[in-house]
Each structure stands twice: as C-alpha cells, then as structure tokens.
C-alpha positions as CSV (number, residue, x, y, z in Angstrom):
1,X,21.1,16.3,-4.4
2,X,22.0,20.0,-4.3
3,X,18.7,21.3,-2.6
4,X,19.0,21.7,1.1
5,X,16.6,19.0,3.2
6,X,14.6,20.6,5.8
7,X,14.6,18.0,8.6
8,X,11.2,18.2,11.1
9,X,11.6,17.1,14.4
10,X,10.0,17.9,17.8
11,X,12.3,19.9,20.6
12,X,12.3,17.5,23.5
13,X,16.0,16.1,24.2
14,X,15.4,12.9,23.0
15,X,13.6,14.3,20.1
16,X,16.7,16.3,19.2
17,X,19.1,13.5,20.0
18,X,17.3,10.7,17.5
19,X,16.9,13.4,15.1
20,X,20.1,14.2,15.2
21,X,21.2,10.6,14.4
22,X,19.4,11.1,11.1
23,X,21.0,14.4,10.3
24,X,24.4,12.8,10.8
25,X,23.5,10.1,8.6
26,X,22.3,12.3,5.7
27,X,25.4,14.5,6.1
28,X,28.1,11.6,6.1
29,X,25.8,10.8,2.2
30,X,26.8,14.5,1.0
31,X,23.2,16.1,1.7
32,X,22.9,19.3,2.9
33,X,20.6,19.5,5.9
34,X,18.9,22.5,8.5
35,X,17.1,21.2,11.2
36,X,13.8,22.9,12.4
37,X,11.8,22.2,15.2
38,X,8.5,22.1,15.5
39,X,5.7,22.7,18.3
40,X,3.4,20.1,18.9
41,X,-0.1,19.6,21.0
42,X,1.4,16.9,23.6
43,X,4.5,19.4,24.2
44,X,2.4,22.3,25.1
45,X,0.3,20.4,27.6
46,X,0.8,19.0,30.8
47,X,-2.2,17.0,30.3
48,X,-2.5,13.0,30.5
49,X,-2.0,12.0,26.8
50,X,-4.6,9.7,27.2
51,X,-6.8,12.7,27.2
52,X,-5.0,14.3,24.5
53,X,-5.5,11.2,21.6
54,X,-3.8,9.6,19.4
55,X,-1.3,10.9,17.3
56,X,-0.5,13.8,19.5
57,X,3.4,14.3,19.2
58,X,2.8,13.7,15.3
59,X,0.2,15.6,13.6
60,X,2.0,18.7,13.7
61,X,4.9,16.9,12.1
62,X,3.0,15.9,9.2
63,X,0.9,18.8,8.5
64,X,4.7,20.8,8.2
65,X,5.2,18.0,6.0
66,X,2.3,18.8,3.9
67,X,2.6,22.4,3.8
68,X,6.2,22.2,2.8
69,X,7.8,23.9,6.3
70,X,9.9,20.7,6.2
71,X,11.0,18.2,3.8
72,X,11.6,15.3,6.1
73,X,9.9,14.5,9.7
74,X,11.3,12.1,12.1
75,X,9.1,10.1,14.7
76,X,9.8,7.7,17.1
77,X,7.7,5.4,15.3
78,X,5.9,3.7,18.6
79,X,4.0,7.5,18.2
80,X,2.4,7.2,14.6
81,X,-1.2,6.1,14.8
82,X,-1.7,2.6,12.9
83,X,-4.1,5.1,10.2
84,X,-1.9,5.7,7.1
85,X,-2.0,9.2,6.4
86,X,-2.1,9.3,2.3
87,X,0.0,12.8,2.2
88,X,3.1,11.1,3.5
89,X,5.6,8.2,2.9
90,X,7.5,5.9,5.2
91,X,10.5,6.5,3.0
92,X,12.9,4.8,6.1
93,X,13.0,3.0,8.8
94,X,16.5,2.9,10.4
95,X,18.2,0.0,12.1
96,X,16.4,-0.4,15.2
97,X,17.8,0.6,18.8
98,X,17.5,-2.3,21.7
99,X,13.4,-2.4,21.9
100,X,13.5,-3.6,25.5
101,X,12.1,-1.6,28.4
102,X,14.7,-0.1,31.7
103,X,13.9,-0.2,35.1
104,X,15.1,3.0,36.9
105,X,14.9,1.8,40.6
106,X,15.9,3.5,44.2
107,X,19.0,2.1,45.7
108,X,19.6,-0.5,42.3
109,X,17.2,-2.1,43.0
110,X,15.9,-4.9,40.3
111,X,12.2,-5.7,39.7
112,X,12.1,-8.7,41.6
113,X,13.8,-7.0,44.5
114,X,11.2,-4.4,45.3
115,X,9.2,-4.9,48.5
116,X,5.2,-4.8,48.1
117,X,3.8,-1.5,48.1
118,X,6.7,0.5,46.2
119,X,5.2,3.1,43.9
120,X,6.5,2.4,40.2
121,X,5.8,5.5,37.7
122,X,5.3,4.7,34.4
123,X,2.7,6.8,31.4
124,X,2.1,3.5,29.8
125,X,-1.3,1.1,30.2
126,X,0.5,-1.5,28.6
127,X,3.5,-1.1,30.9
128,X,1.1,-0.8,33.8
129,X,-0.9,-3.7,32.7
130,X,2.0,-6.1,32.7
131,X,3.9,-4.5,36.0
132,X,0.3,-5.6,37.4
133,X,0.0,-8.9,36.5
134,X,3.4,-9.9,37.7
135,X,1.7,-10.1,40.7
136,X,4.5,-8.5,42.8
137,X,2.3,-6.1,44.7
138,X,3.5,-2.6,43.0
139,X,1.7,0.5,43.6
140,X,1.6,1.9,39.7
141,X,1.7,5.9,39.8
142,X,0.6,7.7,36.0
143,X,3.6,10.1,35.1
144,X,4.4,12.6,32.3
145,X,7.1,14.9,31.9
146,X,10.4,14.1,30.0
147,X,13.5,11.2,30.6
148,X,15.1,13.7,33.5
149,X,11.9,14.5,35.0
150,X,10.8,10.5,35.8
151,X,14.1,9.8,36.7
152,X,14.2,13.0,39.0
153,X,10.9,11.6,40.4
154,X,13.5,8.7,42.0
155,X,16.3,10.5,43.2
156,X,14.3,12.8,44.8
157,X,12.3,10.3,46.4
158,X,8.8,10.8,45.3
159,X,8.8,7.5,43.5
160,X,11.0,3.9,44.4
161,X,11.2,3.4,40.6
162,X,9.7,4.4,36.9
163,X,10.1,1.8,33.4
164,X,11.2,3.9,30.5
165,X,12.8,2.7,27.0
166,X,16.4,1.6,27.3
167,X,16.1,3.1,23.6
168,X,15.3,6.4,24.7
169,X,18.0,6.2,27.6
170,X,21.0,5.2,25.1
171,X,20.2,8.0,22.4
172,X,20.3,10.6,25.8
173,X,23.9,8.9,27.2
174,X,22.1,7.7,30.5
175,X,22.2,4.3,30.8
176,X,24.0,4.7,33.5
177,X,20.7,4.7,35.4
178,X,19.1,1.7,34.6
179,X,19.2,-0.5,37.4
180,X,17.7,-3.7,35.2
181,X,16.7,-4.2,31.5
182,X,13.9,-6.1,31.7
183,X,13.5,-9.3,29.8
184,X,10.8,-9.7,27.4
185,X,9.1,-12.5,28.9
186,X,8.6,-10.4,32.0
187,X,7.9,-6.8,29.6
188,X,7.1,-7.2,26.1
189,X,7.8,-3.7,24.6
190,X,5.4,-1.1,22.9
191,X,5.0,-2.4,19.2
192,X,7.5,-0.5,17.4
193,X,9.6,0.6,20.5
194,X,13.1,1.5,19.4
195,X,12.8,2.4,15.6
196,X,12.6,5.6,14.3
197,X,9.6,6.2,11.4
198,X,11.3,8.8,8.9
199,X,8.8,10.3,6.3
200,X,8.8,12.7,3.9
201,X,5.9,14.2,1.3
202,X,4.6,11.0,-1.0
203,X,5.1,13.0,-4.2
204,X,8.9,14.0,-3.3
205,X,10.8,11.2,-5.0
206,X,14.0,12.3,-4.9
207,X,13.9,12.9,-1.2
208,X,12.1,9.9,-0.7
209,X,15.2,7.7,-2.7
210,X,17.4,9.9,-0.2
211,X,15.8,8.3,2.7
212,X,15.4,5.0,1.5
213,X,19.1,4.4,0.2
214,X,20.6,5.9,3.4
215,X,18.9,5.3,6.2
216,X,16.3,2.2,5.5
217,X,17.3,-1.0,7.4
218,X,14.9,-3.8,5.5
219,X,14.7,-6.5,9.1
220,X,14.0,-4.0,11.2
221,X,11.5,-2.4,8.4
222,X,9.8,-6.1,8.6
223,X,10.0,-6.9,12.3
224,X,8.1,-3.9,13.1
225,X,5.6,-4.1,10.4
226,X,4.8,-7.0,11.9
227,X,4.2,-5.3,15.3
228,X,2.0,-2.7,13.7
229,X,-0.2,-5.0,11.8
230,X,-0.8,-6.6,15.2
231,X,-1.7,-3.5,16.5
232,X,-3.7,-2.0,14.3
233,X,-5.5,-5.8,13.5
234,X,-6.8,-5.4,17.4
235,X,-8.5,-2.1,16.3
236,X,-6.8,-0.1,19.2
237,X,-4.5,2.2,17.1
238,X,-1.3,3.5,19.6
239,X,-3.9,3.7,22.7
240,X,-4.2,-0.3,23.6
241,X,-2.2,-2.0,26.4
242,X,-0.7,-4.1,24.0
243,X,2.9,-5.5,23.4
244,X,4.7,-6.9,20.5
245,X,8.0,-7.8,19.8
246,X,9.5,-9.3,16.3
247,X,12.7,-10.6,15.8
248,X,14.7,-11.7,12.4
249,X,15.8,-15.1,13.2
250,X,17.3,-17.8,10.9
251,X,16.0,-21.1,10.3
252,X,16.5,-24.1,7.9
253,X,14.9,-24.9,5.2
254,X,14.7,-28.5,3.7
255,X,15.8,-28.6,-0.1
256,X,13.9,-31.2,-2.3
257,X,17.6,-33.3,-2.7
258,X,19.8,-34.4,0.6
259,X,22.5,-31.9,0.9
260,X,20.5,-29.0,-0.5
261,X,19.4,-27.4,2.7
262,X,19.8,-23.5,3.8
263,X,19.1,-21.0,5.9
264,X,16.6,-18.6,5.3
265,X,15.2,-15.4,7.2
266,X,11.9,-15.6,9.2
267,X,10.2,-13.3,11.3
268,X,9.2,-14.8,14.8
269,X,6.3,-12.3,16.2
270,X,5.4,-12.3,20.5
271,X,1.9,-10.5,21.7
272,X,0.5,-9.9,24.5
273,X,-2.4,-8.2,25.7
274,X,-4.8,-7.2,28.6
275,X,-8.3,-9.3,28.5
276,X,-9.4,-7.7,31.6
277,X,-7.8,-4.4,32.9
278,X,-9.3,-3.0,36.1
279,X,-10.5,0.4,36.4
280,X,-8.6,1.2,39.9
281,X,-10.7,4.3,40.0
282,X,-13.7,2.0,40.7
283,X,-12.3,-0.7,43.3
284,X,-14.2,-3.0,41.7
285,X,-10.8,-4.9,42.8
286,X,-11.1,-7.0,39.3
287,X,-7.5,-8.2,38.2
288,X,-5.5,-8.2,35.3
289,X,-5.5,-11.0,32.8
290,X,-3.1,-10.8,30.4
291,X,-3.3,-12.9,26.9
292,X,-0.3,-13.9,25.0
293,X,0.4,-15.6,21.5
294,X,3.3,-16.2,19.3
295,X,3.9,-17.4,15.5
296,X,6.8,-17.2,13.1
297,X,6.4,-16.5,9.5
298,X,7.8,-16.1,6.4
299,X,9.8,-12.4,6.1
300,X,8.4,-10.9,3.3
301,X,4.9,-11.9,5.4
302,X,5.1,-9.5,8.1
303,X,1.4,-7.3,7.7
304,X,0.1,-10.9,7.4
305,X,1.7,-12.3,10.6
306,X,0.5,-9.4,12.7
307,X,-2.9,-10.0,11.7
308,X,-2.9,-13.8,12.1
309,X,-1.6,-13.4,15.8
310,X,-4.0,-10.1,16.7
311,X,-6.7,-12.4,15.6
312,X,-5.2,-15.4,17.9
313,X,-5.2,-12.7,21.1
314,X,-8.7,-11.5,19.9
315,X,-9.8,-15.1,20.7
316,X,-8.1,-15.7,23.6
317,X,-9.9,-12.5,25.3
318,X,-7.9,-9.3,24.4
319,X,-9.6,-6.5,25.3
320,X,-9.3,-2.4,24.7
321,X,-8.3,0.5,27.2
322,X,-7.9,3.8,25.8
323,X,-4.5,5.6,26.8
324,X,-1.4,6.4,24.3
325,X,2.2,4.6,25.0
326,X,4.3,7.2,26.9
C-alpha cells in the first residue's frame, strides 16, 4: 500500500504509548504511517466520567474516522460502548496485554496487608464494587487524572493505595510500582481490559486487510468478544460494575473410535457483577452483593457464551449502577 495511513489516537501517555505499538507494527509490514492526535470530551474535563457518559474518550475518534481526518483510530477497547457504530469496522484486535488489575500500595504493601480504614483510589464502580465486598474494611476514594497522577496520589501521601491496569502500567515502563497483581478470583478485570480495539472506516477495504493481516490476534479477538457480549447482554453498556474475564484454554475431545481423541480450543468465560451496590452518599449502610457465574464454550461461540452467562448473572440478581470503567 503506497498511500500514507493516518493513525488517530488520543494524547494521553498511555494513549501515545499503545498507539505507538500499532505504528511500529504497521511500519515493520512496509506501511507508511503519520500519527495525529486528537482532542476528546473526557480529556478536556476534569469532571467524573460517570457524568460525562459513555463513550467519552471515543466519539471523537470515530467521528475523525468518518470525516476522513484519520484513516485508522486506536482505542483501548475496555472504552468503546457495546452500540456498534455502523460507520466503522473492528478491522483488529491485537494480541492482548496481561488483563489483570495492579495494586499500587504505600510502603508495598499487598491487599491483604492493609489495615482497616486505608483509603484506596480507584475511578472504577466495578473495581470499587469488588474492593468492597472483600470485606477488608477499605475506605474507596473516586479518582481521575492520568497513571502518574494516581500513583502521585500515594507517594505523596494523600492516598495508602489506588488499582490501576497492570496493562496500562507495562505499555508506560512502570511496573516497577505495582506492589501486587491481583488475582482474578479476588478482581475480575473490566470486560475487555488489556486489548486494543483498532478501527478504521467500514468502506476502506484495503486499509481494513492492512489491519486485519498485521495486527489481528483471532483468541484474543474471541476471548474478549465473549466479554462484550456479556456486557452488553446485561444492558449496561461500558457504565456497569461488571467483570469478565475469558481465556483460550485446551480441552479434549472424544473421537467416535478409541485412539482418535484431540485437543481442541474452547473459550472458558468468568462474570461477576453487583446485585446490590450501596449508594454511600445515602448511609443507607446496605452492602455489596456480588453475583458470579462461569461457563466454557465452543470458540467460534463467543457472542453466544456472553449472553448465556449475562443471562445466568441476570438471574442470580445483577443489578445496574451508572459510572464508566476508568
């Protein structure tokens, strides 16, 4: 391809650092590729994105999609609301970063070791919903601001800890701060937390084969379609305190003769929402109840899966509470 690929992306650091990842990719193929940056709502205000709504750090991305001020936009994909929006294509999603969540603590400090009472910063509802129901006794501050501001927060004493993605902390070169990675079963990650969503126009087919044949890893495409589907299923787009984590595992599968088993790919899918998130505003003193599920499925099944195991959570109690993953 001898045009040159305009590459979208917004102009925080880690922004610039995934984005950058993509660039290099594209390059090392034999594309030629300008980055531009581009200005969006949930950059230019200090607000609490759960005032700001959904699909705040990506709108602006796609509408210089669709106006043809860049060729290819990339998002951390946890941002994209479930909506498809019909001017764009998925064209890749890249071999997924480690989706677990980081505990940046005071002193390294773990989790487990700090005392009742310590204040914990985080922007998430889900992560706040789960930090709650460990039951540990954690004061949970809301926080904005960028991966050096939060951590900042810490080392200047304001806070004892904050969670951010280990993802986001390896593309910056600062995992030298995380005191624990937290396990799953204690944090299950934002649906989608990790991957990169790369998209360009729908009707751009050569830019669109680009994508696909260079940066497009098919598991991690599949693992976290099956996180999406869960999410969207529950009807709560990007905003619910809801986790989900797939993973591509192998299993065996019986042949009709003896001797002709093998080992095929399957998606195992973990959820977990909040049935019953107080409002701490009201000290109605209600506590959180969290609901969890789990299925495995057939690869190509993903969308399916999600839905299957939203609608499980659904009747186990999982309930709604406006506020985007941050």
């Amino acid at each position: 391809m001898t045009r040159t690929i305009r590459v979208g992306t917004r102009g925080s650091a880690l922004a610039l650092a995934q984005t950058g990842l993509m660039v290099d990719a594209l390059e090392r193929a034999g594309a030629t590729v300008e980055l531009i940056t581009v200005s969006t709502p949930g950059d230019r205000s200090s607000a609490p994105v759960a005032e700001l709504g959904v699909g705040v750090f990506t709108s602006a991305l796609r509408d210089a999609l669709a106006t043809g001020t860049v060729d290819v936009a990339v998002h951390s994909y946890k941002d994209l609301p479930t909506a498809p929006d019909p001017r764009v294509s998925l064209a890749a999603v890249p071999l997924r970063a480690d989706p677990r969540d980081a505990l940046v603590a005071r002193d390294g400090l773990t989790l487990g070791e700090l005392p009742p009472g310590s204040r914990v910063g985080t922007g998430s509802p889900r992560r706040a919903a789960q930090l709650e129901a460990l039951g540990f006794g954690l004061v949970i501050v809301p926080i904005r601001g960028n991966v050096d501001t939060r951590i900042r927060k810490v080392t200047e004493g304001e806070l004892d800890a904050v969670v951010l993605a280990r993802a986001g902390l390896h593309r910056l070169g600062r995992l030298d701060v995380i005191t624990e990675v937290l396990d799953p079963i204690q944090m299950l990650p934002a649906p989608a937390q990790g991957a990169l969503a790369v998209e360009c126009r729908v009707d751009d087919v050569d830019v669109e084969h680009l994508l696909r044949s260079t940066l497009d890893d098919p598991a991690t495409r599949a693992a976290v379609g099956a996180e999406r589907a869960l999410l969207a299923a529950l009807e709560a787009g990007c905003s619910a305190p809801v986790g989900a984590l797939a993973d591509v595992v192998e299993d065996l599968e019986s042949g009709d003769e003896p001797g002709t088993d093998r080992v095929v790919h399957r998606l195992s899918l973990r959820g977990v929402a909040a049935a019953n998130l107080s409002d701490r505003g009201t000290g109605d003193g209600q506590a959180v109840v969290l609901v969890r599920a789990s299925a495995t499925g057939d690869l190509t099944e993903g969308e399916r899966l999600g839905r299957a195991l939203a609608a499980e959570l659904l009747e186990l109690g999982a309930g709604v509470l406006s506020g985007p993953e941050s």
